[in-house]
C-alpha positions as CSV (number, residue, x, y, z in Angstrom):
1,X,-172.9,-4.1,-52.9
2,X,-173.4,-1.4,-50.2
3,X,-173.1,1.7,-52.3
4,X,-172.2,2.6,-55.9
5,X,-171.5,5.8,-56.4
6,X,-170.5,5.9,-60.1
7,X,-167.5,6.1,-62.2
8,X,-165.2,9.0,-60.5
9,X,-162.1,10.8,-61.1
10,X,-159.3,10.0,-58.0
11,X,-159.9,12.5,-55.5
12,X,-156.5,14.0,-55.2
13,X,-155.7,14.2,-58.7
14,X,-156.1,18.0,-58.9
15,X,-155.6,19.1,-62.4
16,X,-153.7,21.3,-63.9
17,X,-155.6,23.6,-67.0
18,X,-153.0,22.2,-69.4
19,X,-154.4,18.7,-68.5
20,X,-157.8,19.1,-69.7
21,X,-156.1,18.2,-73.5
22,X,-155.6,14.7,-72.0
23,X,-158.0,11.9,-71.0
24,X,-158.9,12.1,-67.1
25,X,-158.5,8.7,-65.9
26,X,-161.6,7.9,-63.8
27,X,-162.6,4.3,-62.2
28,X,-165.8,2.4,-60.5
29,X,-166.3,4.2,-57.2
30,X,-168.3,0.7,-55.3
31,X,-168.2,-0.1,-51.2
32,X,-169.2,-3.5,-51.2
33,X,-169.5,-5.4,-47.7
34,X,-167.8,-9.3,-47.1
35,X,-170.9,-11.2,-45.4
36,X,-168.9,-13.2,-43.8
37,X,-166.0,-11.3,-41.5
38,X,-168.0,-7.7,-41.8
39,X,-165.1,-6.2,-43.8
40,X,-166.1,-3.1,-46.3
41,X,-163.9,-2.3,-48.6
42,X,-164.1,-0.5,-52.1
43,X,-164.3,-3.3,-55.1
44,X,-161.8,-1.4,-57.5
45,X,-158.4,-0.7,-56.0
46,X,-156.0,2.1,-57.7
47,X,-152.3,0.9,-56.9
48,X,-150.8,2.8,-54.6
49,X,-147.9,4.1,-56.1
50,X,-150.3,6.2,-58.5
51,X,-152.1,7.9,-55.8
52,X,-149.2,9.1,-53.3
53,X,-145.8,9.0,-55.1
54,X,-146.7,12.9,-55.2
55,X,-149.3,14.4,-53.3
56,X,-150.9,17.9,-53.0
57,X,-152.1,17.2,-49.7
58,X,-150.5,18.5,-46.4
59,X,-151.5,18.0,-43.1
60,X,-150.2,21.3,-41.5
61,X,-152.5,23.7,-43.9
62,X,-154.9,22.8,-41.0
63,X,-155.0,24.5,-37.6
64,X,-157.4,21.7,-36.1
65,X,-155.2,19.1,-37.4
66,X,-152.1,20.6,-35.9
67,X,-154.3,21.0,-32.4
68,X,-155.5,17.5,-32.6
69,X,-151.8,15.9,-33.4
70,X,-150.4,17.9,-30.5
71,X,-153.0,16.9,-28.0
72,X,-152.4,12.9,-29.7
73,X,-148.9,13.0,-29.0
74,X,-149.5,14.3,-25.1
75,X,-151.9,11.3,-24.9
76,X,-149.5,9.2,-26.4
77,X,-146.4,10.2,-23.6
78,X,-148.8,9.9,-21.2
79,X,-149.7,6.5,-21.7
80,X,-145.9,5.3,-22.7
81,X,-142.9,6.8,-20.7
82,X,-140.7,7.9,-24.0
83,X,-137.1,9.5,-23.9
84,X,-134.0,9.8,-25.1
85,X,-133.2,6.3,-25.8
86,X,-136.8,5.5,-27.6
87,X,-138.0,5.8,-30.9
88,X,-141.7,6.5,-32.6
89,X,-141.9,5.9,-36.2
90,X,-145.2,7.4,-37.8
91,X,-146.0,5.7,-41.1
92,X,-147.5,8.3,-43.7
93,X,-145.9,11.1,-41.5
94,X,-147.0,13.5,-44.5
95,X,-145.2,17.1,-43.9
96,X,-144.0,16.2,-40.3
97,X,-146.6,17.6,-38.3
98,X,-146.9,14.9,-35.7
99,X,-143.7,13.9,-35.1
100,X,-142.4,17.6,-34.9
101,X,-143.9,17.9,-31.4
102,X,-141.2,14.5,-30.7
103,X,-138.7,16.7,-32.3
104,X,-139.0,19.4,-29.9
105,X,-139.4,17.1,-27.0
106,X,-135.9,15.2,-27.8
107,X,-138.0,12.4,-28.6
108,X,-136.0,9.8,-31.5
109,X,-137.7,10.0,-33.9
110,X,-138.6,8.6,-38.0
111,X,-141.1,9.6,-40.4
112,X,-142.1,6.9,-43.2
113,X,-143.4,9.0,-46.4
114,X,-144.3,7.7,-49.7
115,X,-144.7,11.3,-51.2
116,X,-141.8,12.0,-52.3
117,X,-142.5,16.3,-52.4
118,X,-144.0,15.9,-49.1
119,X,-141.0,14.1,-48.0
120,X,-138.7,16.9,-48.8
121,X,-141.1,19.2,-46.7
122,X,-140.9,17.3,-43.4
123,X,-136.7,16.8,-43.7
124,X,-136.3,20.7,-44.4
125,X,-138.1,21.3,-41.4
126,X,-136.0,19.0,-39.5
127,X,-138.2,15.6,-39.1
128,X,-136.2,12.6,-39.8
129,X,-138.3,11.2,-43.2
130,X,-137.6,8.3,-45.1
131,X,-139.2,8.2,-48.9
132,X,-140.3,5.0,-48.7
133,X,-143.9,3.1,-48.7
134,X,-144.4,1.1,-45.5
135,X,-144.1,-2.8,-45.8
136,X,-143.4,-6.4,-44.2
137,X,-139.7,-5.8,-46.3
138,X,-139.2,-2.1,-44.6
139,X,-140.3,-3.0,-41.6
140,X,-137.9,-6.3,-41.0
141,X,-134.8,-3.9,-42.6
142,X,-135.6,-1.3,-40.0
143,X,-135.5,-3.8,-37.5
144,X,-132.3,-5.4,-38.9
145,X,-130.7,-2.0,-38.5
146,X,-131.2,-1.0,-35.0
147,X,-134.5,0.5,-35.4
148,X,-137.5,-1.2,-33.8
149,X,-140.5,1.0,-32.6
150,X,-141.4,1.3,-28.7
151,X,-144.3,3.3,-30.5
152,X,-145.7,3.4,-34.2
153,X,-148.3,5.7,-35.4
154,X,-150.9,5.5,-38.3
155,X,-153.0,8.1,-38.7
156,X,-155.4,7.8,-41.6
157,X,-153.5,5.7,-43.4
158,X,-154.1,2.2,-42.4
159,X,-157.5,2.4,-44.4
160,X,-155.6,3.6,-47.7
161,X,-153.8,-0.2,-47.0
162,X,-154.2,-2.6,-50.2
163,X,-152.8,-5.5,-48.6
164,X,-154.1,-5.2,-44.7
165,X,-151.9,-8.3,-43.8
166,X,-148.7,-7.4,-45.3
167,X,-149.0,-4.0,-43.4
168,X,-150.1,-5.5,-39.7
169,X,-147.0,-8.4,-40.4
170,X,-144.9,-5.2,-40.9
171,X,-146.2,-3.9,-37.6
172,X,-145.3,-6.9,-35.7
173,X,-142.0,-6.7,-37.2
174,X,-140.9,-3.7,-36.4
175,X,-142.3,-3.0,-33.0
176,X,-140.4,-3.5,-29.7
177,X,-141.9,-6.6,-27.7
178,X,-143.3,-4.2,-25.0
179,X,-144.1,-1.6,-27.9
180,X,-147.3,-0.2,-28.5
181,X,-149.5,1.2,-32.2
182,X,-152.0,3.6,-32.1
183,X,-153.9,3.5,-35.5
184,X,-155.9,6.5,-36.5
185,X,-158.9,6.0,-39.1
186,X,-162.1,7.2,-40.3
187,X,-165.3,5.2,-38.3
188,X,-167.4,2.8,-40.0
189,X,-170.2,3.3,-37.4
190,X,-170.3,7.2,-37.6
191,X,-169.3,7.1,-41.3
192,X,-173.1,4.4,-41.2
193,X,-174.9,6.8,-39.0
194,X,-174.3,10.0,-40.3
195,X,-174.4,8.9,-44.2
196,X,-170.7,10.1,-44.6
197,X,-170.7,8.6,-47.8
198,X,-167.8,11.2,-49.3
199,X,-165.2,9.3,-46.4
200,X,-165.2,7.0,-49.7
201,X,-162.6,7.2,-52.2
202,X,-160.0,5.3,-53.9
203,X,-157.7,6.1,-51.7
204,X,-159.4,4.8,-48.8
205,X,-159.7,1.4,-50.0
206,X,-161.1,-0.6,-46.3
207,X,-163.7,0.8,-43.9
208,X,-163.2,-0.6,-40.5
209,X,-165.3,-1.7,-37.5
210,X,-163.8,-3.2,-34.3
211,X,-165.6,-6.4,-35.3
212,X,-163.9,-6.5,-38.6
213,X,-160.4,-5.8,-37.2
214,X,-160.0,-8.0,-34.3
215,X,-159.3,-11.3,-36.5
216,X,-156.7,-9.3,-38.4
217,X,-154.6,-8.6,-35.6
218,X,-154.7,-12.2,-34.0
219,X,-153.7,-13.6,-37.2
220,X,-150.3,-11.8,-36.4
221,X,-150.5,-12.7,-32.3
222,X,-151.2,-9.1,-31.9
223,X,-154.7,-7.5,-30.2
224,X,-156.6,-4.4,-29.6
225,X,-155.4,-3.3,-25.7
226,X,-157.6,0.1,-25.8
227,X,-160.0,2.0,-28.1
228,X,-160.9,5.9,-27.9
229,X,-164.0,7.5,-29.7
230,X,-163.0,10.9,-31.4
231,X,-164.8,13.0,-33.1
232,X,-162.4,14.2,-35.7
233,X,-163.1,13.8,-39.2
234,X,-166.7,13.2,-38.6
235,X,-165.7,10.1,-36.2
236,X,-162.2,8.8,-35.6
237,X,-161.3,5.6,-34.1
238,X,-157.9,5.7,-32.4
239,X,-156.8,1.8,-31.7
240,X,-154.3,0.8,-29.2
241,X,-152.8,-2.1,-30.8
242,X,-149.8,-4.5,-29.4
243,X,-148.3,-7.9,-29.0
244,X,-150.4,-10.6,-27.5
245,X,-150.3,-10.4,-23.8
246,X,-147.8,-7.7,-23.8
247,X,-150.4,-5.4,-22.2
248,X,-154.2,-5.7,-20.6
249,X,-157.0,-5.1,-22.7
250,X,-158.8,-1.8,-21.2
251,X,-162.6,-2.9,-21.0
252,X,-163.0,-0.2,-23.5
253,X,-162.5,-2.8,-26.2
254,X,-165.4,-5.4,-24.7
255,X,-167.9,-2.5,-24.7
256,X,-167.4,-1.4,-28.2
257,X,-167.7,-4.8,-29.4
258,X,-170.7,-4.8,-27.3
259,X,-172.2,-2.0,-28.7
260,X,-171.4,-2.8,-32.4
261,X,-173.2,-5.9,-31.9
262,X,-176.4,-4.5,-30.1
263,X,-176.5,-2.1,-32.6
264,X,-176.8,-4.4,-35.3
265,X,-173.1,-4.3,-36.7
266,X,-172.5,-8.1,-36.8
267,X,-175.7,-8.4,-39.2
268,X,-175.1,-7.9,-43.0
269,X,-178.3,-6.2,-43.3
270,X,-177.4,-3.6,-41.0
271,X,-175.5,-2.1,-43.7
272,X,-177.9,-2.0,-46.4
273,X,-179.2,1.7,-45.1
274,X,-177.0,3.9,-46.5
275,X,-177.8,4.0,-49.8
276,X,-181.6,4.9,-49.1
277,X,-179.8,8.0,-46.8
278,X,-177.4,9.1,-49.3
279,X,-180.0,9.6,-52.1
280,X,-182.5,11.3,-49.5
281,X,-179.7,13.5,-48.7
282,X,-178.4,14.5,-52.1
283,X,-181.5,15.2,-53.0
284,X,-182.0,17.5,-50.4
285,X,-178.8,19.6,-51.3
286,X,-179.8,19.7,-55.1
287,X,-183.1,20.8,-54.5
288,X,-182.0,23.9,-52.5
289,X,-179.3,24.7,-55.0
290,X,-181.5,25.3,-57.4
291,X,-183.8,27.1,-55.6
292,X,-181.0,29.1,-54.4
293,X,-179.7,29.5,-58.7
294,X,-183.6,30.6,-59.3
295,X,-183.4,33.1,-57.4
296,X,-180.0,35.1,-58.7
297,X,-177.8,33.5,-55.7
298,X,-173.6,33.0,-56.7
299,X,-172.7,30.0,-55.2
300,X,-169.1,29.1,-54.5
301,X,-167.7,26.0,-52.9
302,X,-164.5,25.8,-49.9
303,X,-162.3,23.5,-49.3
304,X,-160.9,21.3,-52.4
305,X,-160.7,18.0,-50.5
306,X,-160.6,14.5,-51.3
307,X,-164.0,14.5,-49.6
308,X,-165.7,17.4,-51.7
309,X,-164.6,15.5,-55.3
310,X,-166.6,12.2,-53.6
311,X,-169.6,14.9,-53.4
312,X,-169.1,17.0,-56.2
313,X,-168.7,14.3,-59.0
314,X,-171.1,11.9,-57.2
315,X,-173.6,14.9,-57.1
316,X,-173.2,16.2,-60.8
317,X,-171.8,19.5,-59.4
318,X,-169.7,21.7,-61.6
319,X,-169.6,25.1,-63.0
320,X,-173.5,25.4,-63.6
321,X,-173.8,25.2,-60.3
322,X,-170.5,26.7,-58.7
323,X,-168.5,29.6,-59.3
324,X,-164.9,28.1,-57.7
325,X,-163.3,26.5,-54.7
326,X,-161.4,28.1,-51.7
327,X,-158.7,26.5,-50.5
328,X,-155.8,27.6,-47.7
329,X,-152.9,25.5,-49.4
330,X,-151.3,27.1,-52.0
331,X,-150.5,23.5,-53.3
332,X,-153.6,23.6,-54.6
333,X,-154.4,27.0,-55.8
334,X,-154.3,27.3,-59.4
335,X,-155.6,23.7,-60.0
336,X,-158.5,22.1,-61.2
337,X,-160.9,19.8,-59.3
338,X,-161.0,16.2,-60.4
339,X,-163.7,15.6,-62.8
340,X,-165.8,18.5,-62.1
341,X,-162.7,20.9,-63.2
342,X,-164.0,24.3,-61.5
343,X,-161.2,26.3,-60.3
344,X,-159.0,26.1,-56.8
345,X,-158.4,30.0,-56.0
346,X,-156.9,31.6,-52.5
347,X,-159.5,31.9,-49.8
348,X,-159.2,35.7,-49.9
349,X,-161.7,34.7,-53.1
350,X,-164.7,34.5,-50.7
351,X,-164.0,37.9,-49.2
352,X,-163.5,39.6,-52.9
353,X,-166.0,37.7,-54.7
354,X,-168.6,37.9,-52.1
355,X,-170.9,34.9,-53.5
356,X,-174.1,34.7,-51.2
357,X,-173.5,30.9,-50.2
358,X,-170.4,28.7,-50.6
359,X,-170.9,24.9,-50.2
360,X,-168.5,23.7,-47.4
361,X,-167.3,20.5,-48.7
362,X,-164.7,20.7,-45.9
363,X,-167.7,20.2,-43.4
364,X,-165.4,17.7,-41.0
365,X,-163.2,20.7,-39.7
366,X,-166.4,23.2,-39.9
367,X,-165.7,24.7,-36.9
368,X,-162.5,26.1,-37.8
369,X,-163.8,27.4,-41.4
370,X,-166.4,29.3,-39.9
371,X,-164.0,30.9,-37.2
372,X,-161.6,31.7,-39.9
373,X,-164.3,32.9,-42.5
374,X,-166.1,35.1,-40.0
375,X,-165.4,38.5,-42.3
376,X,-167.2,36.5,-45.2
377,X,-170.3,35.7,-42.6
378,X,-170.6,39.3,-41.4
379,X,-170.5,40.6,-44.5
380,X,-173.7,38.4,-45.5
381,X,-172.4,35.3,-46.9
382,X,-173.3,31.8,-45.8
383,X,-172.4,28.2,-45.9
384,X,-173.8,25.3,-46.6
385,X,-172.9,22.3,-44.5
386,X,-173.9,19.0,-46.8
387,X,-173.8,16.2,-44.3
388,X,-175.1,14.7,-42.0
389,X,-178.2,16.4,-42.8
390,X,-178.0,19.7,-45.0
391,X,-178.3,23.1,-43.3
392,X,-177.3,26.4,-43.7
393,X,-175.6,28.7,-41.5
């Protein structure tokens, strides 16, 4: 066991007030590490179907997202001559976001959504979306019909996988035999270094290293032909995946595997750090919170993410502590965050409620928040970044 962080609500499950007269379901929150092929994956899986079949989240409420995708998809039409007569599929194409920029371009295009509200979303705004979850079966009917992939995306989705083999099988299926994948998903190795212990939830059920992936894909004669390092999300990996031989392998990939291993990443032991980081810095953040409570401070919190329930519940935050939580999507507003249950109010909140701190459990896209936020600042308020290290700005 790498980590155990307790018994936790699912960290999209965003409550309604009505819902309090009803029994939260909440489940073992433990990352737990295989010895033997370096794979770290969560030891109690929630089936997918009850985490995504509807979904509060969407991808476009966020103006770095919408940057990053844009500048993704120039990188990807770089790298791949696309037209007219090719087709990208994105699997867990959420509202659309991505593959919109294909739309304007002419670009063929298909989104593959399991929400089925999101869904809806991306088709009224004119991105081909099928309702469906991604599988080995989909896949090999989308090839059956016509549709195999010169390019497939993933972006932060291949982590939320159950059953890793039946999803790289679907890949294999469905992509074109000169085709290329570009997989988007949190880091292990930042995720290790920086103690982002709230990338963990039940949704995210693997946590992946180059070391751990590369037996995955051979078992499917496919292979890792590139790797790029971003810095998204609090570190990104973005793998260039295709068939075996179909392209060269960039000697990006031999120097990450390089550096994984001189840094200790091949080792079990290597992994047994966290924990000792993730107490010291929790400990850090309660201690100045209630200072801060001592001495007549309001506290709020932005940003009701996935990410600040893994905090919040894992910390023991709630209303003795915080007032509410911004949040830019209106999906949201009006809700209830899981477990902790402190209300999800417009962001205007911060500028009409003036608390003197708000926690910014949002930290990955911090940048942005304090751009947009900078009435709040120069009014006198401040935020708290929790991790990598707390600090207050």
């Amino acid at each position: 066991m790498v980590l155990d962080l307790g018994v936790q609500p699912l960290a999209n499950n965003l409550l309604r007030p009505s819902d309090l007269a009803r029994v939260e379901p909440r489940f073992p929150l433990r990352l737990a590490l295989c010895q033997e092929c370096l794979l770290l994956q969560i030891t109690d899986v929630v089936p997918p179907v009850d985490l995504f079949s509807d979904y509060l989240y969407f991808s476009s409420v966020s103006d770095a997202l919408l940057q990053h995708s844009a500048a993704a998809v120039q990188s990807h039409r770089e790298r791949q001559p696309l037209d007219g007569r090719s087709l990208v599929i994105e699997i867990a194409s959420n509202d659309g976001y991505l593959l919109r920029n294909f739309v304007a371009a002419g670009i063929p295009c298909l989104g593959i959504e399991p929400a089925a509200n999101i869904a809806r979303v991306a088709i009224e705004r004119g991105v081909p979306t099928l309702n469906r979850f991604f599988s080995l079966e989909l896949a090999r009917e989308l090839a059956a019909d016509g549709r195999s992939a010169d390019l497939i995306l993933g972006n932060n989705v291949f982590a939320h996988v159950p059953d890793t083999n039946d999803f790289v099988a679907g890949l294999a299926a469905l992509l074109k035999p000169t085709g290329r994948v570009a997989l988007e998903f949190p880091y292990a190795g930042d995720m290790f270094e920086h103690a982002e212990f709230d990338t963990i939830y039940h949704e995210h059920v693997f946590y992946f290293t180059l070391l751990s992936l590369q037996p995955l894909f051979a078992r499917h004669r496919m292979e890792v032909i590139d790797v790029e390092r971003l810095s998204i999300h609090g570190g990104t990996l973005r793998l260039h995946v295709a068939h075996r031989g179909a392209h060269p392998v960039s000697p990006a990939v031999h120097a990450l595997l390089a550096e994984e291993r001189s840094r200790g990443m091949d080792r079990p032991s290597w992994y047994d750090r966290l924990g000792d980081h993730v107490r010291r810095i929790r400990a850090d953040l309660l201690s100045l919170l209630a200072r801060l409570k001592s001495e007549g401070c309001r506290i709020a919190a932005y940003g009701a993410s996935a990410k600040g329930s893994t905090l919040l519940n894992f910390y023991g935050l709630g209303s003795e502590t915080l007032d509410f939580v911004a949040d830019r999507s209106a999906a949201k507003q009006g809700r209830l965050t899981p477990g902790t249950h402190l209300p999800i109010v417009p962001v205007e909140a911060l500028q009409e409620r003036r608390p003197d701190y708000a926690l910014l459990l949002t930290w990955n896209f911090a940048e942005e928040i304090l751009r947009q936020q900078q009435a709040y600042r120069d009014a006198g308020g401040r935020f708290i970044v929790p991790l990598p290290e707390v600090r207050v700005i």
